[in-house]
Biopython code that builds the backbone (N, CA, C, O; Angstrom):
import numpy as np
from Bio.PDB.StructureBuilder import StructureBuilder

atoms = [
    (1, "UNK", "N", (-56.859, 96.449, 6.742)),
    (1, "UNK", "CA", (-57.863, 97.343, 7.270)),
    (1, "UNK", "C", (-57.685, 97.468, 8.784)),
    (1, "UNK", "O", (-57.610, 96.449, 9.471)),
    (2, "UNK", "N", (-57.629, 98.445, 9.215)),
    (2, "UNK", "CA", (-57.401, 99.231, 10.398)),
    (2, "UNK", "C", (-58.803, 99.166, 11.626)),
    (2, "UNK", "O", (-59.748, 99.833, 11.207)),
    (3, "UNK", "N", (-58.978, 98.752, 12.491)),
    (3, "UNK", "CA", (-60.495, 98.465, 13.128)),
    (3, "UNK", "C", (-59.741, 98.997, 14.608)),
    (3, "UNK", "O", (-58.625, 98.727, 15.053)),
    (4, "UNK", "N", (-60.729, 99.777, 15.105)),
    (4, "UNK", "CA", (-60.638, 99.943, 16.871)),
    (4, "UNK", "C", (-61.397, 99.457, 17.504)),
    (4, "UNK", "O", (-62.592, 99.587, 17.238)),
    (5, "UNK", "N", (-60.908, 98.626, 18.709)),
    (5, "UNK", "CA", (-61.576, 97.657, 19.753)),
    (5, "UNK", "C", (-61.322, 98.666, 20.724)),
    (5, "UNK", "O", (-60.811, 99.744, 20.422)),
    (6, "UNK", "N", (-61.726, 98.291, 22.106)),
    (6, "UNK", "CA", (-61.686, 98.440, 23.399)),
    (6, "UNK", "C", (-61.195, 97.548, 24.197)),
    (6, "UNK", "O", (-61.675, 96.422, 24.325)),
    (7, "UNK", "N", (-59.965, 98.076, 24.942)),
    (7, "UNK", "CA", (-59.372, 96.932, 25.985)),
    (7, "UNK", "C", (-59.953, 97.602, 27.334)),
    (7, "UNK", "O", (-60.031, 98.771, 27.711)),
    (8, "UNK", "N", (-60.312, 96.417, 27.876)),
    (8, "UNK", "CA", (-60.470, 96.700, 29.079)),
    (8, "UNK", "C", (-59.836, 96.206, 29.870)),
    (8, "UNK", "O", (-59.969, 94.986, 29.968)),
    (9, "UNK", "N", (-58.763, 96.964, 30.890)),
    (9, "UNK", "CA", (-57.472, 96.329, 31.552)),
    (9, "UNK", "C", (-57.739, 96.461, 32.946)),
    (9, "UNK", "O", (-58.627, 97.043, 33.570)),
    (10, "UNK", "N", (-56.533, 95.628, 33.358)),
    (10, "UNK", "CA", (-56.992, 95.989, 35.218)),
    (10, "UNK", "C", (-55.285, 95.154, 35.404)),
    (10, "UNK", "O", (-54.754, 94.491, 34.513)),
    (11, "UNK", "N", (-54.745, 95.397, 36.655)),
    (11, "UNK", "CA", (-53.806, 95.322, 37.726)),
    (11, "UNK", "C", (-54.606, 93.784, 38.580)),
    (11, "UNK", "O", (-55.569, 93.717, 39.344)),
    (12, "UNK", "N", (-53.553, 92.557, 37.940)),
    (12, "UNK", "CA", (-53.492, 91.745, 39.036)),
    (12, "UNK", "C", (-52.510, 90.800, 39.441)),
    (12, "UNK", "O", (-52.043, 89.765, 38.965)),
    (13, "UNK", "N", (-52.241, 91.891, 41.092)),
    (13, "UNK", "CA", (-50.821, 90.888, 41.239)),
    (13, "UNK", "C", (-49.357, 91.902, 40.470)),
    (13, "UNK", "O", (-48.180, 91.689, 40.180)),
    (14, "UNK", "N", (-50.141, 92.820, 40.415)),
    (14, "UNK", "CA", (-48.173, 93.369, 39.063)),
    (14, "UNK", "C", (-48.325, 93.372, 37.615)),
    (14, "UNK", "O", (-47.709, 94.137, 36.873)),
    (15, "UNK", "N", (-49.241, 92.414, 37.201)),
    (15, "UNK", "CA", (-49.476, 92.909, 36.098)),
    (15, "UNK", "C", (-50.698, 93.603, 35.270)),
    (15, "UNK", "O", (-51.801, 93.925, 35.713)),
    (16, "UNK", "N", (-50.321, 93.707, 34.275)),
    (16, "UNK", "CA", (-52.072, 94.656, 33.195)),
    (16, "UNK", "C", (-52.287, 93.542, 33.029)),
    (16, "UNK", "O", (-51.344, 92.796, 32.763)),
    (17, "UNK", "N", (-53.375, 93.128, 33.110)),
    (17, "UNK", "CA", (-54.438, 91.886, 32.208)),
    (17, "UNK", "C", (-55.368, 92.938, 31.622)),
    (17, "UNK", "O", (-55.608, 94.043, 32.108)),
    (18, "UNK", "N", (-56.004, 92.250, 30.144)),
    (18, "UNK", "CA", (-57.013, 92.863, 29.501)),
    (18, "UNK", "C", (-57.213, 91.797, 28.471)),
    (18, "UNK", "O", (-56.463, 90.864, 28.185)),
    (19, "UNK", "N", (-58.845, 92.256, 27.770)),
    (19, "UNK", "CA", (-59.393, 91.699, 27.029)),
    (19, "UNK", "C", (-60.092, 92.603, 26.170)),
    (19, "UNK", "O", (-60.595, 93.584, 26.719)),
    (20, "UNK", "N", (-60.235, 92.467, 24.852)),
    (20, "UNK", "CA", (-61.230, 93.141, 23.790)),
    (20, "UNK", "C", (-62.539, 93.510, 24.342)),
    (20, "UNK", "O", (-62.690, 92.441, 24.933)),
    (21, "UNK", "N", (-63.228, 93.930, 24.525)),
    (21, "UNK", "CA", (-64.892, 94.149, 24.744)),
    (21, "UNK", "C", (-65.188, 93.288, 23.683)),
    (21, "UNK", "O", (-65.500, 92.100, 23.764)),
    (22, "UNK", "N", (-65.062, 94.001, 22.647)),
    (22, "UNK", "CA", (-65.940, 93.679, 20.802)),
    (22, "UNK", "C", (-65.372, 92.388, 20.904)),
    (22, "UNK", "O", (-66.206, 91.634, 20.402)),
    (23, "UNK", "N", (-64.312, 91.676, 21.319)),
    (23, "UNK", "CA", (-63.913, 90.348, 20.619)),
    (23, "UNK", "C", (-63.774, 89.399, 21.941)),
    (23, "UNK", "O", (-62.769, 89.328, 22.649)),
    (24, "UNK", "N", (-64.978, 88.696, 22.120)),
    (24, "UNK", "CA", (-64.481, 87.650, 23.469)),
    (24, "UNK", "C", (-63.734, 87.033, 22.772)),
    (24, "UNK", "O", (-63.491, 86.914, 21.571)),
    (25, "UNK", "N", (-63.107, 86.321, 24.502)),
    (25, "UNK", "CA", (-61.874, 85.161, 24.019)),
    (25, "UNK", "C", (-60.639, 85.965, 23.549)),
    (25, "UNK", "O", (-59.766, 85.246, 23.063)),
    (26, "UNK", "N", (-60.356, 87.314, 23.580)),
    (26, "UNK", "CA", (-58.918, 87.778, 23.061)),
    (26, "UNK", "C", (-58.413, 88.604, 24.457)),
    (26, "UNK", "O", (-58.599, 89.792, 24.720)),
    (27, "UNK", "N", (-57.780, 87.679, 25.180)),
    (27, "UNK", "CA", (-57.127, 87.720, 26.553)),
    (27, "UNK", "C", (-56.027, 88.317, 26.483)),
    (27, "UNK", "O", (-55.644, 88.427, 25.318)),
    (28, "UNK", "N", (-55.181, 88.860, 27.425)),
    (28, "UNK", "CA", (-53.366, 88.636, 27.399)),
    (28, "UNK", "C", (-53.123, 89.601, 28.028)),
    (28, "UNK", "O", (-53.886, 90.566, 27.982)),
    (29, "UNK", "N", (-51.574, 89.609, 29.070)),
    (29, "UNK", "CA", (-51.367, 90.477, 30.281)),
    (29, "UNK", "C", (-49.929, 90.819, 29.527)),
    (29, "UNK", "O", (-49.481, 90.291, 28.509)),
    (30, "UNK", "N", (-49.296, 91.950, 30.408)),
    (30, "UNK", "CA", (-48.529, 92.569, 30.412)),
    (30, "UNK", "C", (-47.350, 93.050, 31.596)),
    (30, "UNK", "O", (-47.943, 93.012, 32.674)),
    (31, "UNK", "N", (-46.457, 93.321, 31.732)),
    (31, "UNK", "CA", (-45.507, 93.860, 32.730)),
    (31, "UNK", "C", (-46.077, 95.488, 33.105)),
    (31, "UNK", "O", (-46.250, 96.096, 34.161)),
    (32, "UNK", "N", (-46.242, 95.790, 31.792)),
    (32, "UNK", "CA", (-46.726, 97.493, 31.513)),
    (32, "UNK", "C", (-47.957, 97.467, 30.522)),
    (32, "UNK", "O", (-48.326, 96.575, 29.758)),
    (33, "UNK", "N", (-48.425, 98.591, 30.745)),
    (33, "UNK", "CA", (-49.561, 98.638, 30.026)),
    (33, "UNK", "C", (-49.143, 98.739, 28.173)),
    (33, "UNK", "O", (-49.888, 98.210, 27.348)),
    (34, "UNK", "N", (-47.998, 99.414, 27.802)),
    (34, "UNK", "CA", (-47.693, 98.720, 26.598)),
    (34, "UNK", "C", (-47.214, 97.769, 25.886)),
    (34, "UNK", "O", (-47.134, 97.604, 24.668)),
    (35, "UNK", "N", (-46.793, 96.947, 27.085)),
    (35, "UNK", "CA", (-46.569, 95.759, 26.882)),
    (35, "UNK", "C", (-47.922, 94.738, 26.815)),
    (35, "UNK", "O", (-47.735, 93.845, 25.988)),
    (36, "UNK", "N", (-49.031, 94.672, 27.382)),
    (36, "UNK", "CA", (-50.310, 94.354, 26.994)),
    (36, "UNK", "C", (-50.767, 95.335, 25.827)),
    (36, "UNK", "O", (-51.446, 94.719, 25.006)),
    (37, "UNK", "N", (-50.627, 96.433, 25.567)),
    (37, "UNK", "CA", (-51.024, 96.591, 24.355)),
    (37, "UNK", "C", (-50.490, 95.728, 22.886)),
    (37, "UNK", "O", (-51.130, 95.544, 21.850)),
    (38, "UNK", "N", (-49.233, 95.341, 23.198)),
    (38, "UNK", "CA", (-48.649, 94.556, 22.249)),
    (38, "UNK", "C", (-49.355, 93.231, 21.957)),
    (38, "UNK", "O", (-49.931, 92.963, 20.902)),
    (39, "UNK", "N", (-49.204, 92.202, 23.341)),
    (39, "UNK", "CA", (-49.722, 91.115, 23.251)),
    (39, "UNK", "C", (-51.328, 91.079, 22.979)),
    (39, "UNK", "O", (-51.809, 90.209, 22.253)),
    (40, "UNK", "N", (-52.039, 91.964, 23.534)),
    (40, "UNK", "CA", (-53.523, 91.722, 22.779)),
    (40, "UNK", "C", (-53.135, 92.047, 21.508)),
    (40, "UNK", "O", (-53.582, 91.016, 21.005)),
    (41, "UNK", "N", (-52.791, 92.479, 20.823)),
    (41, "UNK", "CA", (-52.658, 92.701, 19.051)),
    (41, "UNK", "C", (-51.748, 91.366, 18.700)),
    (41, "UNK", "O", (-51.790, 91.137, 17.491)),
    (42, "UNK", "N", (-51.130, 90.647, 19.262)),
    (42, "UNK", "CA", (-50.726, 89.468, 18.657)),
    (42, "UNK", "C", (-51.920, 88.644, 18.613)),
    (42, "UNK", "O", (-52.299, 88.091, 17.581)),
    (43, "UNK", "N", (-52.706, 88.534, 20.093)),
    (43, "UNK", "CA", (-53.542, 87.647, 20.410)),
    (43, "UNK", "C", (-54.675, 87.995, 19.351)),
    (43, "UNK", "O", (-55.227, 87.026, 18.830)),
    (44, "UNK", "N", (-54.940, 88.822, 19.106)),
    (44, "UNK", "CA", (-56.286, 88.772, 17.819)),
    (44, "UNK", "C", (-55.629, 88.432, 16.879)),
    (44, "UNK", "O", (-55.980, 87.386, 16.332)),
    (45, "UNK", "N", (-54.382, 89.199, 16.303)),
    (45, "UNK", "CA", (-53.879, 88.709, 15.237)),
    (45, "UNK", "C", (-53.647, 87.078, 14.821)),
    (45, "UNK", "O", (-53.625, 86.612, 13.682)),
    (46, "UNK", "N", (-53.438, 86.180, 16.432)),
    (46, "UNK", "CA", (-53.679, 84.733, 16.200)),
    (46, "UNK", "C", (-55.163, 84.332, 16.097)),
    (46, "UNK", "O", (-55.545, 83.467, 15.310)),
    (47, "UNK", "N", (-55.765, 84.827, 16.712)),
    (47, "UNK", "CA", (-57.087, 84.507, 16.502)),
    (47, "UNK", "C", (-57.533, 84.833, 15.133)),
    (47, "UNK", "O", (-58.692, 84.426, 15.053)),
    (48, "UNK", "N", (-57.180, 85.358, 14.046)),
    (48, "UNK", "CA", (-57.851, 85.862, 13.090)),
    (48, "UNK", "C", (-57.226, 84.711, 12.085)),
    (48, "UNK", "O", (-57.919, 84.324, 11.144)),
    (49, "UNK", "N", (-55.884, 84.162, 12.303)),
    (49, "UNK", "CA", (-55.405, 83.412, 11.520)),
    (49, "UNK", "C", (-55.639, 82.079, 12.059)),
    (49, "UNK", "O", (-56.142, 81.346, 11.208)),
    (50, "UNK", "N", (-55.484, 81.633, 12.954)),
    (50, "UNK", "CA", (-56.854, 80.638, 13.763)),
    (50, "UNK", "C", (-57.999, 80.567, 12.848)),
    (50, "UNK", "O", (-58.044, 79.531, 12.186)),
    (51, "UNK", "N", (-59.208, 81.673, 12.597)),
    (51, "UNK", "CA", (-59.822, 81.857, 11.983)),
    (51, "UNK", "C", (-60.154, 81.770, 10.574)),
    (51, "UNK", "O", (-61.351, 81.796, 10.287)),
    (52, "UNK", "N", (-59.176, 81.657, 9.519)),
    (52, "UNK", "CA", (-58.919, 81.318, 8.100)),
    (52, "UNK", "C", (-58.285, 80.084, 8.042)),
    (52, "UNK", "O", (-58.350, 79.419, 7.008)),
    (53, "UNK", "N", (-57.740, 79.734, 8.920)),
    (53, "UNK", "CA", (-57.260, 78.519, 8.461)),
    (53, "UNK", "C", (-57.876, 77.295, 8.457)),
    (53, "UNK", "O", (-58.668, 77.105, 9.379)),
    (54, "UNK", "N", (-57.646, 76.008, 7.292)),
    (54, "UNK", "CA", (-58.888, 75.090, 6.860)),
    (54, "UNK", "C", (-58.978, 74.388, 7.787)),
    (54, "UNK", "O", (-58.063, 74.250, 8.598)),
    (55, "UNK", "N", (-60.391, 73.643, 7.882)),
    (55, "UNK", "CA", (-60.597, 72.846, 8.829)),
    (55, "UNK", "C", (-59.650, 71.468, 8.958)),
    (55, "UNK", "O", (-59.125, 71.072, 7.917)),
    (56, "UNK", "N", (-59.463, 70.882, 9.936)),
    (56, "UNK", "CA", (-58.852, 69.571, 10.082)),
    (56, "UNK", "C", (-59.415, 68.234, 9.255)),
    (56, "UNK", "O", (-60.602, 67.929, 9.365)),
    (57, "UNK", "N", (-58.906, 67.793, 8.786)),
    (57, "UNK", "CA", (-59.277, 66.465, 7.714)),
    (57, "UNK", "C", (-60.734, 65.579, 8.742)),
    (57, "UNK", "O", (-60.601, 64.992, 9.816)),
    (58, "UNK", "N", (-61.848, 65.750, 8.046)),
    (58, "UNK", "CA", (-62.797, 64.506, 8.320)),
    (58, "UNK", "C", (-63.417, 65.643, 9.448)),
    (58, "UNK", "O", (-64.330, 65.247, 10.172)),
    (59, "UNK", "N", (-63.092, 66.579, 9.550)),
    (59, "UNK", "CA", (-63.825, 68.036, 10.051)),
    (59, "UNK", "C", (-65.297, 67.963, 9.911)),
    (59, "UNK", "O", (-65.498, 67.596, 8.753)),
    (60, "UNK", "N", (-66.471, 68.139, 10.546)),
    (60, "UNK", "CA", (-67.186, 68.648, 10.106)),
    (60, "UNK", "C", (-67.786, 69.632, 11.067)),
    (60, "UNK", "O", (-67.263, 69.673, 12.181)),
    (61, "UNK", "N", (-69.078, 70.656, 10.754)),
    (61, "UNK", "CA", (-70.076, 71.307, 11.082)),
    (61, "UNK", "C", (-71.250, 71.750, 11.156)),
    (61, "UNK", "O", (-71.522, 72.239, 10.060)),
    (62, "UNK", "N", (-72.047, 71.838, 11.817)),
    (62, "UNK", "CA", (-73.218, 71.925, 12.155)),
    (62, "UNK", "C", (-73.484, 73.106, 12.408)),
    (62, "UNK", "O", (-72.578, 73.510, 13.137)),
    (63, "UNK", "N", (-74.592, 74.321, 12.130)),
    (63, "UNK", "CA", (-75.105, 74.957, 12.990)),
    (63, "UNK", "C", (-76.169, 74.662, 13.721)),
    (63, "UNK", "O", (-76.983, 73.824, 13.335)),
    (64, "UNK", "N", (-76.287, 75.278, 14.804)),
    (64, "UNK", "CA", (-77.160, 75.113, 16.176)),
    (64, "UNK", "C", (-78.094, 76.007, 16.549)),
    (64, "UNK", "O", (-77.686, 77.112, 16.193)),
    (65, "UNK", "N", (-79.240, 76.108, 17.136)),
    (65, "UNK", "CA", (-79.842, 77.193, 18.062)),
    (65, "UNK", "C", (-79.601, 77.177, 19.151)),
    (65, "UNK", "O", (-79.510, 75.992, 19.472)),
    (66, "UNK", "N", (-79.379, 77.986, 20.220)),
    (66, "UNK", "CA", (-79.346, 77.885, 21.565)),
    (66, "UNK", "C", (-79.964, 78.409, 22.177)),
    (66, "UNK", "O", (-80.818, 78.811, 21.387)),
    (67, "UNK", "N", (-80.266, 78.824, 23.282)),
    (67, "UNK", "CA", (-81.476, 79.713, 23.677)),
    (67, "UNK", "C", (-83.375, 79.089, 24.135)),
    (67, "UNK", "O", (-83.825, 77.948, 24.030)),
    (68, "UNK", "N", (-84.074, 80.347, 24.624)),
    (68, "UNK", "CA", (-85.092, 79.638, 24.997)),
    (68, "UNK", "C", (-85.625, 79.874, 23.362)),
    (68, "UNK", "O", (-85.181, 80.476, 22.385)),
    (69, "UNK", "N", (-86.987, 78.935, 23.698)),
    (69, "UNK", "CA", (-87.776, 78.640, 22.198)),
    (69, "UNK", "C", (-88.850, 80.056, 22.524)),
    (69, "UNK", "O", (-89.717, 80.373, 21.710)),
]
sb = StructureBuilder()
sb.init_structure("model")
sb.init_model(0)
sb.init_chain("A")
sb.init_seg("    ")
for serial, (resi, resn, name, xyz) in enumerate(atoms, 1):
    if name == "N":
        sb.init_residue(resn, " ", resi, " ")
    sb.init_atom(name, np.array(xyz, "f"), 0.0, 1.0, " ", f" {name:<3s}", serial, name[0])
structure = sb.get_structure()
């Protein structure tokens, strides 16, 4: 399935840096701006498989609230 994000890029130093809007945490720079288009699509693509894969042996989890009461 096919999904469109938003990169938001910028020039630092020589290169494109950018990040997802919709997806914090999916970073990654470039020489050229299609060259950051590449690496953010790896970088979610690791993050998504990051994401399915099982937890570590003796793993556990909790959910939390955060925030005011």
């Amino acid at each position: 399935m096919q999904r469109t994000f938003t990169l938001e890029y910028w020039l630092d130093d020589g290169w494109y840096v950018g990040k997802l809007r919709e997806v914090p945490g999916v970073f990654s720079q470039g020489e050229t701006l299609d060259e950051l288009e590449e690496n953010i699509r790896e970088a979610y693509d690791l993050m998504l498989e990051e994401a399915v894969q099982p937890q570590q042996s003796g793993m556990e989890t909790k959910e939390i609230t955060i925030g005011a009461e």
